[in-house]
C-alpha positions as CSV (number, residue, x, y, z in Angstrom):
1,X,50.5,36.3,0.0
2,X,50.3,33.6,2.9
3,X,46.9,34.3,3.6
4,X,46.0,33.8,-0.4
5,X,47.4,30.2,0.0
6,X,46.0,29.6,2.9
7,X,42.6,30.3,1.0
8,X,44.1,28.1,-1.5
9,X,44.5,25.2,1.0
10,X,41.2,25.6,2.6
11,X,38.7,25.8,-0.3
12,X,39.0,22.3,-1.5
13,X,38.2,20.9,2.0
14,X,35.3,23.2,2.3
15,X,34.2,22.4,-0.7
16,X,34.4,18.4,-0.2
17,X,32.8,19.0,3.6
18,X,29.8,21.2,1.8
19,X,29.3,17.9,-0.6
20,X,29.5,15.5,1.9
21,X,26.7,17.4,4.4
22,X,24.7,17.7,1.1
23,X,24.5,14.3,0.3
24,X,24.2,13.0,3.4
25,X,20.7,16.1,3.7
26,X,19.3,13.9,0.3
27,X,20.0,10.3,1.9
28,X,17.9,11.2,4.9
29,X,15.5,13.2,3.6
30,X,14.5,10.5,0.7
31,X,15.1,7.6,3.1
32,X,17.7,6.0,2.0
33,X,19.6,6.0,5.4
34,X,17.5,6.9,8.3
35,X,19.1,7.2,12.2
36,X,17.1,4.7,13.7
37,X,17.9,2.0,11.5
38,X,20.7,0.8,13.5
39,X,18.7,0.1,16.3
40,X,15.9,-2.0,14.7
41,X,18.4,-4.7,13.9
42,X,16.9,-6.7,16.8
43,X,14.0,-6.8,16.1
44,X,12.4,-9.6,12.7
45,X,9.4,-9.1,13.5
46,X,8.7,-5.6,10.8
47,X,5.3,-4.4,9.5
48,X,4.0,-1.1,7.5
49,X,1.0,1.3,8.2
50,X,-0.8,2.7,5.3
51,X,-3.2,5.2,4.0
52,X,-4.7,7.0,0.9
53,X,-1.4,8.8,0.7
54,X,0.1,5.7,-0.5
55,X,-2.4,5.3,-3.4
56,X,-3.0,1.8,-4.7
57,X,-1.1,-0.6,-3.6
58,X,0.0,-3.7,-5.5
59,X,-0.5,-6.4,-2.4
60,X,0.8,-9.2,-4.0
61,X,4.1,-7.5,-4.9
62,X,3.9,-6.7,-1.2
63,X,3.0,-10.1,0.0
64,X,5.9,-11.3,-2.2
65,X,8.0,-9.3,-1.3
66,X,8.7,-10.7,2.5
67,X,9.8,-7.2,3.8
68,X,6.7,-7.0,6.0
69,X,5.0,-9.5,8.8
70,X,2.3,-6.8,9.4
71,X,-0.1,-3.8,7.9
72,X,-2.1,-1.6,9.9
73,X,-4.6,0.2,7.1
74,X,-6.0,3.5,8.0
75,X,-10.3,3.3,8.3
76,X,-11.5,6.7,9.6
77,X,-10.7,10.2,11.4
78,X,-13.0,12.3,13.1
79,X,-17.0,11.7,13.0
80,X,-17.4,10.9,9.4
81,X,-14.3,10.6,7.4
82,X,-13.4,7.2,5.8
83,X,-10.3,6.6,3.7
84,X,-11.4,6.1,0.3
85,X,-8.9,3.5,0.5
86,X,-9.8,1.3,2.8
87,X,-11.9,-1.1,1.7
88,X,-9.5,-1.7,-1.4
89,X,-6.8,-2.4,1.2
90,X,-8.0,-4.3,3.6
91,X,-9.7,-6.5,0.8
92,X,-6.1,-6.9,-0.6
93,X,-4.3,-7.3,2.1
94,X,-6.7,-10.5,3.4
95,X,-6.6,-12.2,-0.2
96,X,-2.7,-12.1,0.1
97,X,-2.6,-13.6,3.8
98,X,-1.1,-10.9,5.4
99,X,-1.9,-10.2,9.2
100,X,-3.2,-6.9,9.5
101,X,-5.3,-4.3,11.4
102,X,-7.2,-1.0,11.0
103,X,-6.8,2.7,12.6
104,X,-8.6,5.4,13.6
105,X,-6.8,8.6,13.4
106,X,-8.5,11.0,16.4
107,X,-9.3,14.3,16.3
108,X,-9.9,16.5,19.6
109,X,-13.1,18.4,18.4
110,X,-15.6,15.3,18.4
111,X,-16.5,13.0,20.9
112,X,-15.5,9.6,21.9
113,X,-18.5,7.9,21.0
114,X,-18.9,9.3,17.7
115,X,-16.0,8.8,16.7
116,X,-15.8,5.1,17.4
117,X,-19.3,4.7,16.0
118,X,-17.6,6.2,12.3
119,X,-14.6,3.4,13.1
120,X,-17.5,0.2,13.6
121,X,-19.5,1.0,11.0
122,X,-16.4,1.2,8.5
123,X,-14.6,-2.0,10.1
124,X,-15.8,-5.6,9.9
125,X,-15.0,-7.8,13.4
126,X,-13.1,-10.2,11.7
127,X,-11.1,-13.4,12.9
128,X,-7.2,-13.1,13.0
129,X,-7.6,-9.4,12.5
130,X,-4.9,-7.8,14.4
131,X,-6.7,-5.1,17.6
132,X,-8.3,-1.8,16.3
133,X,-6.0,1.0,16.8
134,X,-6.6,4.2,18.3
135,X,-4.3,7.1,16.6
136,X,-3.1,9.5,19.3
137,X,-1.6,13.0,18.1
138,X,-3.7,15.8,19.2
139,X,-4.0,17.0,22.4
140,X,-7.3,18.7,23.3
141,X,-8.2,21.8,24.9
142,X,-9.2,20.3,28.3
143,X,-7.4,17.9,29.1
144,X,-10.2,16.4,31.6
145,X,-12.9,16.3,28.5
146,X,-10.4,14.8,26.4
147,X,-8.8,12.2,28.4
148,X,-13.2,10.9,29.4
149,X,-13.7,11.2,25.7
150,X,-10.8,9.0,25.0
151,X,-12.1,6.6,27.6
152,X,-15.4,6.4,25.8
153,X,-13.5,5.8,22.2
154,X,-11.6,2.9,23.8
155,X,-14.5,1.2,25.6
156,X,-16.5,0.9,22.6
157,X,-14.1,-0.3,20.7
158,X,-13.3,-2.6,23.5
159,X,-17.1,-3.7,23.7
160,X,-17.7,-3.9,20.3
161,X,-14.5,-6.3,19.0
162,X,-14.6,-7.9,22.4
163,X,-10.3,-7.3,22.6
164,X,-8.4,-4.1,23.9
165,X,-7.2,-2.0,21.4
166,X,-4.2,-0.5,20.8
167,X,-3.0,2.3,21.4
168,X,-0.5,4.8,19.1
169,X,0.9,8.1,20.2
170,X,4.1,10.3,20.1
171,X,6.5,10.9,23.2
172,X,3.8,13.8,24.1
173,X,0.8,12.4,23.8
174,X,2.1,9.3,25.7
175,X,2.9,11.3,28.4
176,X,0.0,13.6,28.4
177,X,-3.2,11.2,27.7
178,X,-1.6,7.4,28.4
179,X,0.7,7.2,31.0
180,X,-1.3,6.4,34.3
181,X,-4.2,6.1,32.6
182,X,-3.9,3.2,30.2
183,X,-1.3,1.4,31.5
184,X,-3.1,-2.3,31.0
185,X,-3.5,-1.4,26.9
186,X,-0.8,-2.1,24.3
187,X,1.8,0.7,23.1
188,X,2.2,1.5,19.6
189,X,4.8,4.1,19.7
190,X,5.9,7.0,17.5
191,X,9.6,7.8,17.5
192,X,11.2,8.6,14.4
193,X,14.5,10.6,14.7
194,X,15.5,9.2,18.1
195,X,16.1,5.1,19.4
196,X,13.1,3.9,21.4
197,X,15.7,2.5,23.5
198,X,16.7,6.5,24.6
199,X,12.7,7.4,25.5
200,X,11.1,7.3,28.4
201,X,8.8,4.8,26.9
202,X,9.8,1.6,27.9
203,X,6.5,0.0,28.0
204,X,6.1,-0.5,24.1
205,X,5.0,-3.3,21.8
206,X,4.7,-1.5,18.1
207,X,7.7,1.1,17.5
208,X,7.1,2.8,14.2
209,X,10.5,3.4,13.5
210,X,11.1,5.3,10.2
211,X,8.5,7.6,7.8
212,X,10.2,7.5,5.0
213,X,10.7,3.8,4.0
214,X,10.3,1.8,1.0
215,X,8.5,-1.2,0.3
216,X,8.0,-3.2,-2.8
217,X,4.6,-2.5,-4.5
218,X,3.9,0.5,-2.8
219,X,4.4,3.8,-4.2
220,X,6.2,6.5,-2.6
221,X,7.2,6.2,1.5
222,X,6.2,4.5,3.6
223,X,6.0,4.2,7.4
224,X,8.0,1.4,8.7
225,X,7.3,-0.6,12.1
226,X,8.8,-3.3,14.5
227,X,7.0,-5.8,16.8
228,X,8.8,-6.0,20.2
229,X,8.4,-10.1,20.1
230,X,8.7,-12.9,18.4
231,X,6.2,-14.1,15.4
232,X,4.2,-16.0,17.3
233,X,3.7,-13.8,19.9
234,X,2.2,-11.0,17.4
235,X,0.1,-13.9,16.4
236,X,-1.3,-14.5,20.0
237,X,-2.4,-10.4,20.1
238,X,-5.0,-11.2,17.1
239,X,-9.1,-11.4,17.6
240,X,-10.2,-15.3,17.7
């Protein structure tokens, strides 16, 4: 009989624990907290990176909106893909006044050069256009081949826009490819469960932050960025 009541007492707790861990599953996994908000607070300076994942985008509601200082649009991946996107964005995002860059998503299995050829002939050398962007998050087969070919990507790029470009990669990656290597080239890094402030990358200037945010005029998640400075600053990084 006392251990029926005991039951008794415990099942409502349970129950209320189970509800709570449950909600608290939905809240992060659709965004609506995230665990590295609290640690953005310091940084005003926030900006968005989008794709053809998001769909269309409605700019202006965007530009309105005042939630972001900065886009970077995805251009190409690989040799020969181009996000059917692209053009739409980048089109939308200079008619509303919006600083913003493109990115070049890598891949391990072509080389350096043709990949940044793909990148050129899809992005226009533009005034006030924020660095090209190289996107880090493969590691190839030899590491050797791949770090030269990466060398190659970045000096075209480098040659072509006449700026350096920067540079976005995971904890891994950073530590595999970048560290050592690139150490005179801007840091986007890509940390979305933990702080930046706990990694090991200290040498950052773009944290993306969160991949599951929300932005006004955009459908669906988002990825959401901070710029380690002040306004002005992110300003000074763009091509003349």
């Amino acid at each position: 009989m006392r251990w029926q009541a005991w039951k008794k007492r415990l099942w409502l707790p349970g129950v209320l624990a189970l509800l709570c861990l449950l909600t608290l599953a939905l809240l992060l996994y659709t965004g609506t907290i995230w665990p590295n908000t609290l640690f953005v607070s310091d940084y005003g300076v926030r900006g968005i990176d989008v794709s053809s994942y998001q769909g269309r985008i409605d700019w202006e509601s965007v530009a309105r909106s005042g939630q972001c200082s900065f886009v970077f649009i995805k251009a190409t991946e690989g040799r020969s893909y181009k996000d059917a996107y692209f053009q739409a964005n980048w089109r939308g995002t200079r008619e509303q006044g919006l600083l913003r860059g493109a990115y070049h998503f890598y891949t391990d299995y072509r080389t350096g050069g043709e990949q940044a050829n793909n990148f050129i002939s899809m992005v226009p050398k533009e005034a006030g256009m924020l660095p090209p962007v190289l996107d880090l998050e493969v590691s190839g087969a030899d590491h050797s081949s791949m770090l030269r070919e990466l060398k190659t990507f970045l000096g075209r790029l480098r040659q072509y826009y006449g700026i350096r470009p920067i540079i976005y990669t995971d904890r891994s990656r950073y530590a595999e490819y970048i560290e050592g290597n690139f150490d005179d080239y801007t840091i986007w890094i890509r940390d979305v469960y933990t702080p930046v402030q706990w990694s090991s990358v200290q040498r950052w200037t773009f944290w993306q932050y969160n991949s599951r945010g929300h932005v006004t005029g955009i459908p669906g998640y988002v990825d959401l960025n901070v710029f380690s400075g002040k306004r002005q600053q992110l300003d000074d990084i763009a091509i003349e």
